[in-house]
C-alpha positions as CSV (number, residue, x, y, z in Angstrom):
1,X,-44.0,1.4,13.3
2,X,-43.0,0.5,16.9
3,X,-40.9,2.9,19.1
4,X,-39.5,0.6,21.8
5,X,-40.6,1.3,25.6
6,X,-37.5,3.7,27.3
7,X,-37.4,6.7,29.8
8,X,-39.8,9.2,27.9
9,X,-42.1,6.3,27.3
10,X,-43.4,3.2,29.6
11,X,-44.9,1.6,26.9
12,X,-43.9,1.0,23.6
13,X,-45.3,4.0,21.2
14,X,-46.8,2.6,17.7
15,X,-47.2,5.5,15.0
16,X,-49.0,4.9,11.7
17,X,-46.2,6.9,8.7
18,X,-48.2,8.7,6.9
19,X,-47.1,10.9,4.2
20,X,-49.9,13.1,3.5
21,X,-50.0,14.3,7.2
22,X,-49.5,17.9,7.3
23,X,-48.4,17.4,11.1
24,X,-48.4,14.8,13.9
25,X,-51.7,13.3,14.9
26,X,-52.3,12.2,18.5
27,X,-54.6,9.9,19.9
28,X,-56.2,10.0,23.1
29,X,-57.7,7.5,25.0
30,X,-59.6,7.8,28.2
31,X,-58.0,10.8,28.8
32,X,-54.4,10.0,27.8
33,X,-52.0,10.0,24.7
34,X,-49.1,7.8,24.9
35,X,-46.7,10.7,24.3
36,X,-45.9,13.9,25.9
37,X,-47.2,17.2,24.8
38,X,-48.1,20.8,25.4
39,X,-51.4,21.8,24.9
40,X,-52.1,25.0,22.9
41,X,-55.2,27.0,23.6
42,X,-56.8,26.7,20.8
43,X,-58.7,23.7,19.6
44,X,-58.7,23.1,15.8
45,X,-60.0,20.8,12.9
46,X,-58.6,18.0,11.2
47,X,-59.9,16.7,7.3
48,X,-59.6,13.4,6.4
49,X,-61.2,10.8,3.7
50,X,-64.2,11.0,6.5
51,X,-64.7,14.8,6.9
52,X,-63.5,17.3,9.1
53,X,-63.4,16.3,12.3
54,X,-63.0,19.1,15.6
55,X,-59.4,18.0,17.4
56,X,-57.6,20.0,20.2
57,X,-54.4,21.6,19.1
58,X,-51.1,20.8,20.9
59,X,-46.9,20.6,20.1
60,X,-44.9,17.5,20.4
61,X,-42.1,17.9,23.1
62,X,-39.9,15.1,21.9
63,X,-39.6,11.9,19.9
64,X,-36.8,9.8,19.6
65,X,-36.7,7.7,16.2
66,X,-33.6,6.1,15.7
67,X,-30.9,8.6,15.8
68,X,-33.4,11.8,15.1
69,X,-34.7,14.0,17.6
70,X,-37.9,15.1,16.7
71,X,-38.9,18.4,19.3
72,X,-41.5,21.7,18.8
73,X,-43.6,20.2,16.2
74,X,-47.1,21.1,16.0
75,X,-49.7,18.4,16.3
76,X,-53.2,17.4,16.9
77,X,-55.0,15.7,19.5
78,X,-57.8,13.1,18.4
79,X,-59.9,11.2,20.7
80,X,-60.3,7.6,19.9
81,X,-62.3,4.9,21.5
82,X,-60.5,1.6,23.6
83,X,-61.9,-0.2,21.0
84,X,-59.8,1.4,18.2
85,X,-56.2,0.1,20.0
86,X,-55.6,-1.3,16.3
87,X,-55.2,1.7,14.9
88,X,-52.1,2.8,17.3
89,X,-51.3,6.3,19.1
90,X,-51.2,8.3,16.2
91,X,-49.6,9.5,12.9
92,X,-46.1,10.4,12.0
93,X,-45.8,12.6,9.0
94,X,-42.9,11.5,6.6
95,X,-42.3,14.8,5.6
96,X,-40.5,15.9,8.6
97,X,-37.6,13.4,7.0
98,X,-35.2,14.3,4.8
99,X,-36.1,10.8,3.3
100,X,-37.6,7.5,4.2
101,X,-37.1,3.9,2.8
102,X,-39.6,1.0,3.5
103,X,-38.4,-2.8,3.2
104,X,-42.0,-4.5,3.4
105,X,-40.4,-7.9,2.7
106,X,-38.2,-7.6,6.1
107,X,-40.7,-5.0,8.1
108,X,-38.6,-2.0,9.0
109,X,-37.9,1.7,7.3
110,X,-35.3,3.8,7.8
111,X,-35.9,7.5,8.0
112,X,-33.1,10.4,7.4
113,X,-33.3,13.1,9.4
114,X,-32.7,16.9,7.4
């Protein structure tokens, strides 16, 4: 999904939904994630279909989707290559919605917030 470019964000922000995410998943390239976050001290791991993988803890300050504020969630910080741009700037977890409805025939999903 595509979170248009506004004042938190100069670029647009594309984030995989992903219902088995236990929290948000961030990635970083060259230094950088397309979203604002704080930085925990403690770095962390992160199992997928490929293993466990080290990742660097942090919690999401704020997201806008549609109407829902998302702020204080915990998430981790991946590092990705340029070359993995396809891939987006990370996950968001469905379960943070109270539900969510996809229309692949028209592209778009609409998420409830709790």
């Amino acid at each position: 999904m595509e979170l248009p470019a506004d004042q938190r964000h100069a670029a647009a922000l594309r984030l995989v939904p992903d219902s088995g995410a236990e929290g948000f998943v961030i990635f970083e390239r060259d230094g950088r994630t397309a979203i604002a976050l704080q930085l925990a001290e403690a770095a962390t791991g992160v199992i997928s279909l490929n293993g466990r993988t080290d990742a660097r803890a942090a919690v999401l300050r704020e997201l806008h989707v549609g109407d829902a504020t998302i702020k204080g969630q915990r998430a981790v910080i991946l590092e990705r290559d340029r070359a993995d741009l396809a891939e987006g700037d990370g996950l968001l977890p469905l379960h943070v919605f109270a539900s969510v409805s996809f229309n692949s025939r028209e592209r778009y999903f609409v998420a409830r917030a709790h």
